[in-house]
N, C-alpha and C positions, 0 to 999 in steps of 0.2 A: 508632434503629438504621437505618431506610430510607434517610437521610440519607447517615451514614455510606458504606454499602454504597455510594450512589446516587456520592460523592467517588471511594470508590477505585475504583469499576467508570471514571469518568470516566481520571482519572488513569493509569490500565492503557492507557486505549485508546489517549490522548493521545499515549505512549510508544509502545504496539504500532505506530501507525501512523507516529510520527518514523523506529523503526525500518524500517519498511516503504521510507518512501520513502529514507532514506542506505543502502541494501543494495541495495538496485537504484542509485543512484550509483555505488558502487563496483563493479555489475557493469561498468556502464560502463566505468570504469578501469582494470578486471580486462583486461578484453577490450580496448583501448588498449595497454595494458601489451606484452598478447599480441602484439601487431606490431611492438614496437621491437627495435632488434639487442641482442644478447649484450653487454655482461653487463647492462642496463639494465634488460631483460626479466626476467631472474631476480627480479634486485632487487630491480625492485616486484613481482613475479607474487608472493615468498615476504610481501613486507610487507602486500599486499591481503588474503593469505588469511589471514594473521593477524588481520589488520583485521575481515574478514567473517565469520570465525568467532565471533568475539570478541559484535560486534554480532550477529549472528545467534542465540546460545546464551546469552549471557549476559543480550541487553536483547530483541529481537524476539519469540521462543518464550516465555520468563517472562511474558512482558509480554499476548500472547493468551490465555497460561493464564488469568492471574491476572485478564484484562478478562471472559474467559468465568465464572469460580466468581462472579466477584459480580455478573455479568449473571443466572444462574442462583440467585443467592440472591436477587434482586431479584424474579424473576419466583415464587419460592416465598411471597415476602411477599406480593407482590400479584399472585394468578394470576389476576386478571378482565384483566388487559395483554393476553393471549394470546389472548382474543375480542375484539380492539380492530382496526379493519383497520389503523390506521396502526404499529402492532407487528406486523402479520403481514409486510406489506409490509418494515420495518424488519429483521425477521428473514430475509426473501429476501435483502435485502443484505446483511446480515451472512453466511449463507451464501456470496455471492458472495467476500464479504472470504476466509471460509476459501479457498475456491478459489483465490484471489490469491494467499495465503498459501504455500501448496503449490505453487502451480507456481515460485515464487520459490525454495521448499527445491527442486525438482528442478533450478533452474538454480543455486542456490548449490553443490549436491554435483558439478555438472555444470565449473563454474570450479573449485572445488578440486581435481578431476581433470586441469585443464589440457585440460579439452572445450570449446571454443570453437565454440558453434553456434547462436549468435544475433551483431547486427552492433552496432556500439553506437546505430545510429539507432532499431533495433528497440528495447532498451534504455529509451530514453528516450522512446520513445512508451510503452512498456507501464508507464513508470511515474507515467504518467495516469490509468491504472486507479484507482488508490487514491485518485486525489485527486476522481478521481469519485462514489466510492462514498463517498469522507468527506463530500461537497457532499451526495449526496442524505440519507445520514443523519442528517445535523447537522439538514438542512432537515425531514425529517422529523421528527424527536423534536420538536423546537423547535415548528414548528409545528399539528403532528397533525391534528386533523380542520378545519383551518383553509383546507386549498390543497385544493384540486378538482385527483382525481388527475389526468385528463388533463391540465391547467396543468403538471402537476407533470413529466408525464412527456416532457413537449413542451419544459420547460423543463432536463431531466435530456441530453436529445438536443440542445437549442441549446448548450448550455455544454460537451457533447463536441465538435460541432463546432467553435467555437472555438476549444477546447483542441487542438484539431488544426490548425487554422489560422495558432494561434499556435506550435506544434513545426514548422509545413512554411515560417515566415516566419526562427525561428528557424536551422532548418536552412538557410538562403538566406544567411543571415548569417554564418553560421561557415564555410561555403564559401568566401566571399567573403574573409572573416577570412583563410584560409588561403594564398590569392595572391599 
């Protein structure tokens, strides 16, 4: 049965998080959209939010539910996980993840309104988050009491920096692109 569970808890997340990072994409394009002249504007502003609604309610939210009941049936099978530090740790980020989560539904409801109040560079930096917090968890499950947290944590901040490094070389490029 643990197996089982252990698959589809994987396979929920695998999705929640695909969805995570193409919904913030499309906020991008949302907000893109928002700048072009009439009728162009329309056009894609009515097919994004199709788009995002779609992916938001149909694959995103199912997909957290369905990764949290068998995370929660996992940890009923084996509740000794939950005195483990590398599960407790695992579980900050996974809070973090909900946080993610939620401020992505305040800017989804926020473009379905036609509220433009983020820039798209914002956008695509924020959606590094996720792929940070999938880095440290992967690396933590994986390898649990094997990394010495501080390694771990030093190595959680070198790979943001980069990631940042690599959005600020990016963004130099499509500037450039644009000329």
């Amino acid at each position: 049965m643990y197996e089982y569970l252990k698959s589809l808890h994987l396979i929920f997340v695998i999705t929640w998080f695909a969805g995570l990072f193409y919904i913030v994409r499309l906020f991008v394009y949302q907000i893109e959209a928002a700048e072009k002249p009439s009728p162009e504007k329309e056009i894609l502003q009515k097919q994004y939010k199709i788009m995002t609604y779609r992916l938001w309610y149909i694959i995103t939210w199912p997909s957290a539910i369905l990764a949290s009941i068998f995370a929660f049936s996992l940890l009923y099978l084996i509740p000794g996980f939950l005195g483990q530090d590398w599960m407790q740790v695992k579980l900050g980020f996974v809070f973090a993840l909900y946080l993610y989560h939620l401020k992505c539904h305040q800017i989804f409801r926020q473009l379905q309104n036609d509220e433009v109040k983020y820039t798209t560079n914002f956008m695509r930096l924020w959606n590094e988050g996720a792929t940070i917090i999938l880095f440290a968890v992967v690396f933590l499950v994986i390898l649990k009491n094997a990394v010495n947290w501080i390694y771990g944590v030093i190595g959680i901040f070198l790979f943001s920096i980069i990631i940042m490094l690599g959005f600020k070389m990016y963004k130099r490029i499509r500037e450039r692109n644009k000329s």
